[in-house]
Each structure stands twice: as structure tokens, then as C-alpha cells.
C-alpha positions in Angstrom: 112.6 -88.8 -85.3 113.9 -87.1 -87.9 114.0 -83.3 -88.6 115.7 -80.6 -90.9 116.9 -77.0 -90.4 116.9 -74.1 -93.1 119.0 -71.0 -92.5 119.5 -68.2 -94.5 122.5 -70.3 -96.0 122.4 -73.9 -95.5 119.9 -76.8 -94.5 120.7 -79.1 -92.2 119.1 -82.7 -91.1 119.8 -83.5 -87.3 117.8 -85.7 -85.0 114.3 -84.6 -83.0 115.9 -86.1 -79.7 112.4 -84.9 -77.3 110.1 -82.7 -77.4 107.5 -81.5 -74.8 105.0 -78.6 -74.4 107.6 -76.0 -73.7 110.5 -76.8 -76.2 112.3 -79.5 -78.0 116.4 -81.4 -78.5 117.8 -81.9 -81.5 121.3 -83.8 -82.2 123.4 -83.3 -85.1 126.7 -81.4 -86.4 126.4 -77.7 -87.4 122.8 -76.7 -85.4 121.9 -73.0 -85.4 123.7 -70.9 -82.8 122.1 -69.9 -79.4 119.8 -67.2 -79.9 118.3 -67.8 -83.0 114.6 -67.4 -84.0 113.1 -70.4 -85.5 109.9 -71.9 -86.6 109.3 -75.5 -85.8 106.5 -77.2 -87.8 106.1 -80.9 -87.3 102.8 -82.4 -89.0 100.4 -80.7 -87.4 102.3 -78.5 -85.6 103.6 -74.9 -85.9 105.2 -73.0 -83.5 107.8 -70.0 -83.1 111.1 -71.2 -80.9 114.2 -69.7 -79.6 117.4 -71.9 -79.6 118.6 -71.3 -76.0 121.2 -73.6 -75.9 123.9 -75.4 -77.8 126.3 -78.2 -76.7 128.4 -80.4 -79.0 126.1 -81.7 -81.4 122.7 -80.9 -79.2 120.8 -77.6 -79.0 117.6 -77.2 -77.2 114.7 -75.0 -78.3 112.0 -73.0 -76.2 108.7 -72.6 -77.8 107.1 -69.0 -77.3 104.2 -70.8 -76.4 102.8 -74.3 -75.0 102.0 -77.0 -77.2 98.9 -78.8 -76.5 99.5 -83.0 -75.2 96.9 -83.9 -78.2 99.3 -82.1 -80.9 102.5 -83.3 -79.4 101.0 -87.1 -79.5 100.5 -86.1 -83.5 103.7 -85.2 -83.7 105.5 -88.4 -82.8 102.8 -90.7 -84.2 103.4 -89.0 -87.2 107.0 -88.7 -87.2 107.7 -85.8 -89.5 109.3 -82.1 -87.9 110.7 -79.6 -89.6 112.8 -76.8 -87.9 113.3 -73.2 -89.8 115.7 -71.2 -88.5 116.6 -67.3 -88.8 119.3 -65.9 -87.4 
């Protein structure tokens, strides 16, 4: 699944690798560092995340809070996230 990331200074268009309740992976070259505050929307989905860590050309996020199964199933029926990131 495809995603994109805005910063303050650049987008960017890695891969939505998983995603559960608690957090999501994403793959691709120059993710946001760890730490950063983020805002992950995904069709019907919108939820605040922390990027926690960062390895190569992965990152994982943590959600600040649970996604519900019904809204996850949404979001990879319908295929479309988008990650905002502030640093």
C-alpha cells in the first residue's frame, strides 16, 4: 500500500508495509527521524503517531491511541494512507 510523508521541508512517498491497532511500518529512503510527531490519515482513518523507530529504509510508528479492527479493514480495502509528519 502506498503512502506519502509531508514535513516541514519535503514530501516523501514510501510503502505502508503493516499496520495494526497500535502503530504501523513504512519502507522507503529518507523517512522522518525517530521522535517525530505525525498525523497518519488513511481513508477513513486519522490518528496522531510517534515515529519510534528508524532502520535503513523502515521506520515504525506508534499510534497515541488504538485503532478500531472495523477502521483498520477500511483502510486496506481501501488502499489509500497518508502520513504527516512534524518534527
Amino acid at each position: 500500500m502506498s503512502a506519502s510523508i509531508a514535513t516541514t521541508s519535503t514530501y516523501q512517498f514510501p510503502n505502508l508495509a503493516d499496520i495494526s491497532q497500535t502503530g504501523a511500518m513504512l519502507r522507503g529512503s529518507r523517512l522522518p527521524p525517530t521522535g517525530s510527531t505525525a498525523l497518519l490519515k488513511a481513508g477513513p482513518l486519522q490518528v496522531l503517531c510517534t515515529v519510534v523507530w528508524v532502520k535503513g529504509e523502515q521506520c515504525g510508528v506508534r499510534f497515541d491511541e488504538a485503532v478500531t479492527p472495523a477502521i483498520l479493514n477500511q483502510v486496506h480495502r481501501e488502499g489509500a494512507v497518508v502520513l504527516k509528519v512534524s518534527e
